[in-house]
PALUMMI-443085 format. One record per residue: x, y, z of N, C-alpha, C in turn. Coordinates in steps of 0.02 Angstrom, whole numbers, plus 50000, padded with zeros to 5 digits. Example, Ala and Ser with C-alpha at 12.3 -4.5 7.8 and 13.67 -1.06 7.14 Angstrom:
2
506604971650390506154977550390506604983550390/506424988850354506844994750357506455000250394/
***
This chain:
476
500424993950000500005000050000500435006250000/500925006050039501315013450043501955012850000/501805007149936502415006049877501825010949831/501185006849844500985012649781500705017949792/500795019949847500445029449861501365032149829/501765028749834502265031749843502545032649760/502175028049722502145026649636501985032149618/501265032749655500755038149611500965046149643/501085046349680501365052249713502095056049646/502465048949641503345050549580502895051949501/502315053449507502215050649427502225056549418/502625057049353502485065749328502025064049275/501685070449275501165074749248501335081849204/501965082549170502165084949120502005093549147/501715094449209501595102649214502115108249182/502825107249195503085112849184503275113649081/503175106349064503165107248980502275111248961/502065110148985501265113848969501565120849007/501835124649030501775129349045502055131949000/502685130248999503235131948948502665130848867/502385127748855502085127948786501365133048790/501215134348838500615139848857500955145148839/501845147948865501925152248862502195151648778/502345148948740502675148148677501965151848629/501415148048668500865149948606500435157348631/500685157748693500415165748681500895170348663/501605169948682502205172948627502115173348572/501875167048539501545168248461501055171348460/500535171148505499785177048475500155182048490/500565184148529500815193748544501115194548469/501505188248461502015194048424501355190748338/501015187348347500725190048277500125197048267/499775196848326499735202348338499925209148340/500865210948354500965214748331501325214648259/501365209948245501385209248171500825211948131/500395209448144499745213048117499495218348127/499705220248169499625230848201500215234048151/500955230948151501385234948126501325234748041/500885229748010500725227047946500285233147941/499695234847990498925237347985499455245147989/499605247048038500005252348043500295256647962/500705250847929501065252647872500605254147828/499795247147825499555250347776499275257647802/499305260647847498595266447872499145271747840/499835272147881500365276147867500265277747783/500225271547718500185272747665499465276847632/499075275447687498535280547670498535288147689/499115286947707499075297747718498915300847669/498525306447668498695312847628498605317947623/498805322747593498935329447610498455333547600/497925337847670497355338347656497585346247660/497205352447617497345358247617496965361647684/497045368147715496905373047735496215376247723/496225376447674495725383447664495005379247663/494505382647695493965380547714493465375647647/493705381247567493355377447520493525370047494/494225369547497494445363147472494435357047560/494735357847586494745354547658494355350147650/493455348347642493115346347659493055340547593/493215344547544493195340047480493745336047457/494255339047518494755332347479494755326547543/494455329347613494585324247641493825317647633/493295321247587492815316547566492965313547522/493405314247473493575312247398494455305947435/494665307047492495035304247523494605296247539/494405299047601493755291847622493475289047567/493225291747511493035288247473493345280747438/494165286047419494435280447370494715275447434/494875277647519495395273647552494625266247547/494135267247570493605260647559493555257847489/493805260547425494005257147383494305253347407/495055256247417495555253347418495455244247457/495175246747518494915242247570494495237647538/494005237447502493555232647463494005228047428/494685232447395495145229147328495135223247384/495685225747443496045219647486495475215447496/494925216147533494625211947544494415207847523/494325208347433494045204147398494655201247354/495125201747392495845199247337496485197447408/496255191847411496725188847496497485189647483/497565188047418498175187547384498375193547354/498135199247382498525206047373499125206447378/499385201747426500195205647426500555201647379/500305200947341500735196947296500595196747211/499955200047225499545196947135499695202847122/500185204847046500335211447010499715214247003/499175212546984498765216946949498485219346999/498405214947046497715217747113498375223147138/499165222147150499405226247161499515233747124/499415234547067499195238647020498775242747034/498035239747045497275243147059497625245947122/497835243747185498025248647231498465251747222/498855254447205499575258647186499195264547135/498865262847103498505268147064497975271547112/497715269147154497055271447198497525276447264/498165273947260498485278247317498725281947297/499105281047224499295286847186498705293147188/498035292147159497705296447170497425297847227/497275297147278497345296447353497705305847360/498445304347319498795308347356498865313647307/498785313147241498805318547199498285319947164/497595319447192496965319247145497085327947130/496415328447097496695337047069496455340747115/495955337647172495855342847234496215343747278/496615339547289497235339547341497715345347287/497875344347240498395348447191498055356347202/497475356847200497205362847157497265367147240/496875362047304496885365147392497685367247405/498055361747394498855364347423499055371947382/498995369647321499275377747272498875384247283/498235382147307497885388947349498295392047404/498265383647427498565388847501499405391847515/499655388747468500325391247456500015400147430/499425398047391499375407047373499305412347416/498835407547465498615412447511499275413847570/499475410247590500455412047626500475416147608/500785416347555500975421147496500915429347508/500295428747487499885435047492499735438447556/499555433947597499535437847698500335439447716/500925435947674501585437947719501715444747681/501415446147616501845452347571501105454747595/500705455747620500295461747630500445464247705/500505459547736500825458447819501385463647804/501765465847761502575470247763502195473747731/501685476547686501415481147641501145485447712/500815484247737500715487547790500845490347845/501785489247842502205492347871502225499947851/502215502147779502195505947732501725506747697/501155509247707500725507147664500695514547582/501035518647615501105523147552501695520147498/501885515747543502475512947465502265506447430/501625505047447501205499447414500705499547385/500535496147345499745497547308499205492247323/499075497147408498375492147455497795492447420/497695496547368496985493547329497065486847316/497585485947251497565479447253497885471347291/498045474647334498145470947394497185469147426/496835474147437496235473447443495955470447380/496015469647330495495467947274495555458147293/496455458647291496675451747310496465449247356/496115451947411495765448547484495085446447472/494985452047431494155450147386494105443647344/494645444547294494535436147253494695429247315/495125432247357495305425047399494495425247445/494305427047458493425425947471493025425647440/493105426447372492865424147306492905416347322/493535414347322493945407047284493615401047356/493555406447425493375402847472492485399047474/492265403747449491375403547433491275399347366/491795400147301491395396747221492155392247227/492595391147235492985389047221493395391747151/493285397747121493745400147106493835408247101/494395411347103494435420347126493945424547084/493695421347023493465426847007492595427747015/492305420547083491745424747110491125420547062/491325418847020490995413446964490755405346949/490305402547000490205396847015490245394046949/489975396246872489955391146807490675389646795/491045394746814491955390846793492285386746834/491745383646883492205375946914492735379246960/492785375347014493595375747039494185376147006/494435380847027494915382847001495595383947068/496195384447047496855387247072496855394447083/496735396147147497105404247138497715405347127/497615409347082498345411447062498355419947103/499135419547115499225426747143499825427647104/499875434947117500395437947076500565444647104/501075445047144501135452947194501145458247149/500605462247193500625469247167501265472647158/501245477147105501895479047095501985489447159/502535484947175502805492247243502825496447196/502525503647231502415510447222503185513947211/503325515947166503835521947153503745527847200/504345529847192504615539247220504245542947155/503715546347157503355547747092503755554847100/503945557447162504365565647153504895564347110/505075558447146506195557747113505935557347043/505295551747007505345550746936505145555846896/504545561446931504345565846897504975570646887/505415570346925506145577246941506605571246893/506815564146867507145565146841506875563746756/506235564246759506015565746696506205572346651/506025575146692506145586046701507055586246693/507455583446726508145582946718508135581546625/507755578246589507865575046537507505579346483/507195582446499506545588246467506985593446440/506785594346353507405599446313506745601046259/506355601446279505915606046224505575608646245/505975615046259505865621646272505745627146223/505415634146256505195640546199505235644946267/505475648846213505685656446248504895660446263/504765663846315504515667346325504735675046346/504575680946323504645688146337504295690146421/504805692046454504285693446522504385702446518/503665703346536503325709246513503495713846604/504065713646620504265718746678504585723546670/504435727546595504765734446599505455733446591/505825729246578506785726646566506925726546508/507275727846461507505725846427507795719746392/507415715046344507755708046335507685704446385/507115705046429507045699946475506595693146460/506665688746489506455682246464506375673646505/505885672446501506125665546536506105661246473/506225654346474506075646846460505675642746499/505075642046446504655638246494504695628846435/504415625246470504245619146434503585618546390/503815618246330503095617146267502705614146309/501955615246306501315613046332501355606646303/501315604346236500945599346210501615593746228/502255594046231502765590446246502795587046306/502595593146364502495591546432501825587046447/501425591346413500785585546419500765576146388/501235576046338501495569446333501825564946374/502265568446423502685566946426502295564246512/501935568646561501365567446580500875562546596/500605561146521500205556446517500615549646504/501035550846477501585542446482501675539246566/502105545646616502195546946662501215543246702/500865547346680500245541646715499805537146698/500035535246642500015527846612500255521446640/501105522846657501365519846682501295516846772/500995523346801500955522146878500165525346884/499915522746844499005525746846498615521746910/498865516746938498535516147001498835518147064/499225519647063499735526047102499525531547097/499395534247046499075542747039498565542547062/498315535747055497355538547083497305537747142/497695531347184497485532347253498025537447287/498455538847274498765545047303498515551947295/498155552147218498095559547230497345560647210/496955555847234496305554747243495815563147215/495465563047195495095567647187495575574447140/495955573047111496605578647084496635576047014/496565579646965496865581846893497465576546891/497445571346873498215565746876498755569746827/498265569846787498695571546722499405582046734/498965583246768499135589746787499655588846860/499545584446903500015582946976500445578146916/500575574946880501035572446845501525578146782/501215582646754501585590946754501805593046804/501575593046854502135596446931502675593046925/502575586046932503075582346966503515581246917/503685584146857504165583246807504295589646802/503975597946786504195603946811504715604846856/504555600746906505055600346975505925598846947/505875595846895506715595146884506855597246812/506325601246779506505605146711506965612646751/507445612146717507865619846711507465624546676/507235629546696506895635846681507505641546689/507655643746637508125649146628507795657046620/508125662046664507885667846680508325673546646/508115678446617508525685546614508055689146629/508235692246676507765699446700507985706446657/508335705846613508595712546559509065714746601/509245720546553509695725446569509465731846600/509255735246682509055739646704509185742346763/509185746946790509335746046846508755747646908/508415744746873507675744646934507835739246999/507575737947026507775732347084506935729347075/506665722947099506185720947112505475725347169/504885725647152504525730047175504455731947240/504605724847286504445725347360505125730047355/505765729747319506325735247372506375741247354/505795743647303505905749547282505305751347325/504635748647341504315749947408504575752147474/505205746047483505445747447538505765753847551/506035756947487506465762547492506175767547492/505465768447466505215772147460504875772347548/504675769847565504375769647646505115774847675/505355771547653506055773647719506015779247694/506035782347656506335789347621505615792947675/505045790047652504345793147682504675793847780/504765789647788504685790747871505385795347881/505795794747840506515798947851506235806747840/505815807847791505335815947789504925816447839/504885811147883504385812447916504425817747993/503875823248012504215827348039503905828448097/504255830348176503925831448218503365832848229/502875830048262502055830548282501715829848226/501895822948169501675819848112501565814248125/501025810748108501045803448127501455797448069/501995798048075502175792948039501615785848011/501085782548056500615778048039500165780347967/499835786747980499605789547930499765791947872/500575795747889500905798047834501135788447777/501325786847800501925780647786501555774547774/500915774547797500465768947808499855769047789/499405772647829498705771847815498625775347738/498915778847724498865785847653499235780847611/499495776647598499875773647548499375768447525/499415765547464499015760647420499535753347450/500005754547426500285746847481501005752047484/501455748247538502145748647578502585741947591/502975743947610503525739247636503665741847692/503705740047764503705741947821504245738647849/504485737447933504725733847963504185728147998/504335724047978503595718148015503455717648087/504065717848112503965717248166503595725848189/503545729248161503105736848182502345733548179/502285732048123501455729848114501435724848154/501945720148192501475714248226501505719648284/501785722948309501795727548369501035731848355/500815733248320500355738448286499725733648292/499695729448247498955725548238498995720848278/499695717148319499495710048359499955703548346/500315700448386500505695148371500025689448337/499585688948358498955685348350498205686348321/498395691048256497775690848223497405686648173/496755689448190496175682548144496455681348072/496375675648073496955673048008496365665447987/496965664047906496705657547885497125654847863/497305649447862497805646747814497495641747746/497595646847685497495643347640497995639447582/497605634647543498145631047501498265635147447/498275632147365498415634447321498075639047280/497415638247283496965640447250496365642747310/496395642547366495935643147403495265638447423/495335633547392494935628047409494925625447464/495325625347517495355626347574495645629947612/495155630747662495195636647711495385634347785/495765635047821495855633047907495885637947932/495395639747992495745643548034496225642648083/496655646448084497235648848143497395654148181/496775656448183496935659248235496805657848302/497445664348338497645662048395498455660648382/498685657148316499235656748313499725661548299/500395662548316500775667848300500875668848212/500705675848204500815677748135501435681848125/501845679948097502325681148063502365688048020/502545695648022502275698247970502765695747935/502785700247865503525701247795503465709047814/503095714047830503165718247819502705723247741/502505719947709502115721547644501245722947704/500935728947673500265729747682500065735747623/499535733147615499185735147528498455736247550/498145742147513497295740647519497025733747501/496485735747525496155727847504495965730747411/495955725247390495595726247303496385733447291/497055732547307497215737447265497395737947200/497435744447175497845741747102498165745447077/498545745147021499225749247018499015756646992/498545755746949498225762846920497795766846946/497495765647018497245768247091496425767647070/496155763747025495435761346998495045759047033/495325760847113494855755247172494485759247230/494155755747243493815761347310494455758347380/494485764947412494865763847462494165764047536/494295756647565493815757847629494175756547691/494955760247686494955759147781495345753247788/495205745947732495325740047750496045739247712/496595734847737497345734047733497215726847745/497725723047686497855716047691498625717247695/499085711647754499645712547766499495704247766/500195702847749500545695647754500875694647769/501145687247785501775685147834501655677747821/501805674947866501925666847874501715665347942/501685657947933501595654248013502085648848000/502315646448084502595639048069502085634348093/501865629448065501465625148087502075616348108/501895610648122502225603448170502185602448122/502835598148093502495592548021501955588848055/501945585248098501245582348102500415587048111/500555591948120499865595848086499945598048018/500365598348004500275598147921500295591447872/500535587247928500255578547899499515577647908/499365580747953498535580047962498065582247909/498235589447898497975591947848497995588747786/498455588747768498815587247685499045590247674/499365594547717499815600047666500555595447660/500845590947702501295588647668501255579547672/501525576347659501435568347655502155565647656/502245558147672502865556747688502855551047650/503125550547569502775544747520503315537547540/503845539547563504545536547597504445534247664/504005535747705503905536047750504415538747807/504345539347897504425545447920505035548747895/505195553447900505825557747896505655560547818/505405558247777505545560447701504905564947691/504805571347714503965574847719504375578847644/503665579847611503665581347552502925586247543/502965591147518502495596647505502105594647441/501455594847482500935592847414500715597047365/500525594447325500585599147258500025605047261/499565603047305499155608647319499385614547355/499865614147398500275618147431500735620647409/501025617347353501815617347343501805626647322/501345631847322501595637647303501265642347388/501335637247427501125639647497501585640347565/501675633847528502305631347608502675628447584/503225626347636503925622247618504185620647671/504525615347684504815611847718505415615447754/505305617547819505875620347843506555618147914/507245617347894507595615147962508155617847971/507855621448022508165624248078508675620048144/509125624148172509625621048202509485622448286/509515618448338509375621048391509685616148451/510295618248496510835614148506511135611348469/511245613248410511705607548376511205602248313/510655602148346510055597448309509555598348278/509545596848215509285600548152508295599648183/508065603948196507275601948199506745606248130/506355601948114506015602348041505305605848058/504915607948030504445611948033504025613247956/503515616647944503335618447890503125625247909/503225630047852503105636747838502715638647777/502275642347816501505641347767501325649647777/501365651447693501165657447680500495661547682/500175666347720499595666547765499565674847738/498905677247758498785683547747498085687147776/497905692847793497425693147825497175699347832/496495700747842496415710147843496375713247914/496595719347886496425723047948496055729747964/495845732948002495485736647990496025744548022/496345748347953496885753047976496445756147990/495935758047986495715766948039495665766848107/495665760948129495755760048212496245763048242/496155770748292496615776948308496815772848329/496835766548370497535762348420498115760448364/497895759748335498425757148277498845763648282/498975768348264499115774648239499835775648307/499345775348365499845774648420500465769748424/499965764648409500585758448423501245758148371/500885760748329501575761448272501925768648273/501715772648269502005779748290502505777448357/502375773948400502945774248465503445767448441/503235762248405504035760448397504075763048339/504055766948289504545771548256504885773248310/504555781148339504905782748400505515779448442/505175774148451505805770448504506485767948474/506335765448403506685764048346507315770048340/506805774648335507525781748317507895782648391/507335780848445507995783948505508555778648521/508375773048477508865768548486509405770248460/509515773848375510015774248341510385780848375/511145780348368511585785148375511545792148334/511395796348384511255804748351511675806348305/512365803248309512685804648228512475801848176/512195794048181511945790348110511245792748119/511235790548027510465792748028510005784748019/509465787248067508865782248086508685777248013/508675781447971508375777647905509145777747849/509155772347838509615771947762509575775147730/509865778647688509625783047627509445779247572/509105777647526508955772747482509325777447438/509415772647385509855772947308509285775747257/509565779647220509055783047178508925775647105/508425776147105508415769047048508095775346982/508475772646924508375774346859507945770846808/507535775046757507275769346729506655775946681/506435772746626506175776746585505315776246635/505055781946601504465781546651503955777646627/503865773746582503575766346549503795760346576/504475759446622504645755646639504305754146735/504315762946753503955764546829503395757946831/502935762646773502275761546769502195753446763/502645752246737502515743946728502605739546766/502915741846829503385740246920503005742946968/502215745346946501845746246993501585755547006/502085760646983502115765846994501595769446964/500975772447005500465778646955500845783446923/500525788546937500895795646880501065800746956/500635799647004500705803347072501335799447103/501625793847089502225790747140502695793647119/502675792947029503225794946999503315802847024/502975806946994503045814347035503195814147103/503265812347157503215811347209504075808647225/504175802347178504875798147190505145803047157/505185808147115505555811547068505815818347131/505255822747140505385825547195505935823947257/505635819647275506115815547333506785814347348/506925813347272507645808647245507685802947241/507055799247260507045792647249507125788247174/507065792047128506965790347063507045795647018/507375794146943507625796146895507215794646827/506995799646806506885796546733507215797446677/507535790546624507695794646581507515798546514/
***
């Protein structure tokens, strides 16, 4: 009895070979398993493809995707021997080929390469936007919302999907530098006679019909540049400025010895206040009684005001600003209102005097009187201005500071007795300044000149008698 408990007890029962073969055959399901993940894997990996961006194509290539990959999937399934049979390998190689280059995948990617494109060069256009042409930068945002809605830019569902094509706007020129070195190049010219009483006097101006060619080439060439820059303006005529600007205009003022009108004014004032004689009002004699003068400016801003009602206008008067309040500048010139050289006018009391103001380039960027087509630092006077103001720099420590100076003018009302005072005492103060040996007023130079030549420089028949008397003037 305890031989055979002791039999059956030794008998093996093979446990640790069944374990060992339990573990052999689930080693084999793992690793066919991942055999078949890394198989399933390769094929999924071979189904990639490249789906576009932009909202219109996106949807249609990744439907036109699914479509053919369940082809593909039907091929295998109904062909066990795919990996091996050429032809069934064929039908798939062609189905993945198009998979990955159908023409919606081609037509979505080359969009969106367009659209890159176009947001990075409008993205820097708008750093500058005066040295770019943002219309059509805008027209281009329009077709790409075109191309996003019909599938193609030009907005037209019957012409099918299509490729946007882009094509960068072409950058804006220096239209000053080209119009100035057009004008550098400009040689058909005609003499003109200038009618100032001189002898053989004359300018050179540029033939009309030459310039006007030359013009219209000039805005042919940059015609969407002229329009959004000079919006609402004669193109053809701001494209004559901007080539004027570098034509040589040649001058002879003749042979005479007249001087220009404001200094024979001036001499004539001085001579007036140098006659002028104790318990006389210099204002009245020198000023209010004269048709126009040449003064000291700073007398009249002492006289009428640092700060009188003023406007600042452009070229033609089309616009008007007020400024007053701001400091007015005289020159020293005051004239009746409506005067004229042959005395044909009613005189009422009223005197227009002129001067200047300085205005910030940035209030004159505001306005328009000047623009910066270069952007900051390069301010440039607009053509509406350009016979108004000008760009001015001045030095202050050492450091050049810029400004604009804008030519201004304004009335006043001379019969106001305060006036009379205020200028009568700095004369006054004027002479007690100078040394009792020199005399207060310059003596002006007697100017010569036939008395057809006076008359043509502004002079009635009463100045001439008057300058003749004086010694101010000679006839011959």
């Amino acid at each position: 009895m305890e031989i055979g408990v002791t039999k059956g007890l030794a008998q093996s029962l093979q446990y640790d070979q069944r374990i060992a073969d339990a573990r052999w055959q689930d080693q084999q399901l793992k690793r066919a398993q991942a055999e078949n993940q890394a198989e399933l894997k390769m094929f999924e990996d071979d189904m990639d493809y490249m789906n576009a961006a932009n909202s219109f194509d996106h949807n249609i290539i990744k439907s036109e995707a699914d479509k053919t990959i369940r082809e593909i999937g039907e091929i295998v399934r109904n062909n066990p021997d795919f990996r091996y049979n050429p032809n069934v390998r064929r039908q798939i190689n062609e189905k993945k080929k198009y998979l990955k280059s159908n023409p919606h995948v081609i037509r979505g990617l080359s969009s969106d390469d367009a659209f890159k494109q176009l947001n990075a060069d409008l993205a820097e256009a708008a750093k500058n936007p005066n040295y770019h042409n943002m219309q059509a930068y805008q027209n281009l945002l329009q077709q790409k919302q075109n191309y996003l809605k019909t599938g193609n830019q030009y907005g037209d569902p019957k012409l099918g999907p299509q490729a946007f094509v882009y094509t960068k706007p072409r950058d804006f020129i220096n239209l000053s530098k080209t119009g100035e070195e057009i004008g550098n190049k400009f040689k058909d010219m005609q003499v003109v006679p200038l009618k100032n009483g001189r002898s053989g006097a004359y300018q050179t101006v540029p033939k009309e019909q030459s310039l006007t060619m030359q013009a219209e080439q000039l805005y042919r060439d940059n015609k969407e540049q002229f329009d959004q820059q000079y919006m609402g303006q004669n193109p053809i005529e701001v494209a004559k400025q901007l080539i004027r600007s570098g034509i040589e205009s040649k001058f002879d003022y003749g042979n005479t010895n007249l001087s220009d009108q404001l200094t024979v004014l001036r001499a004539k004032h001085a001579q007036d206040l140098a006659d002028t004689k104790q318990g006389q009002s210099a204002y009245v004699l020198t000023v209010l009684n004269k048709g126009q003068t040449v003064t000291n400016g700073e007398f009249l801003g002492a006289t009428f005001g640092p700060r009188p009602s003023h406007f600042i206008k452009n070229n033609n008067g089309s616009v008007k600003i007020d400024n007053t309040g701001d400091v007015f500048n005289y020159d020293g010139y005051i004239a009746d209102r409506n005067y004229r050289n042959d005395g044909k006018y009613q005189k009422d009391g009223i005197k227009v005097v002129t001067g200047y103001v300085n205005k910030p380039l940035e209030w004159a960027k505001e306005n328009n009187v000047i623009y910066d087509p270069w952007g900051p630092g390069d301010s440039t006077v607009s053509p509406d201005w350009n016979q108004k103001a000008e760009v001015v720099t001045d030095f202050k420590d050492g450091k050049p500071i810029k400004y604009v100076r804008i030519k201004v003018d304004t009335d006043v009302n001379a019969n106001d007795a305060s006036y009379q005072g205020a200028f009568d005492a700095q004369v006054q103060t004027a002479k007690q300044r100078i040394d009792a040996q020199s005399s207060y007023i310059e003596q002006p130079r007697v100017y010569e000149g036939t008395e057809q030549q006076f008359k043509q420089n502004g002079w009635n028949d009463e100045q001439i008698k008057q300058g003749v008397s004086q010694g101010i003037i000679k006839i011959k």
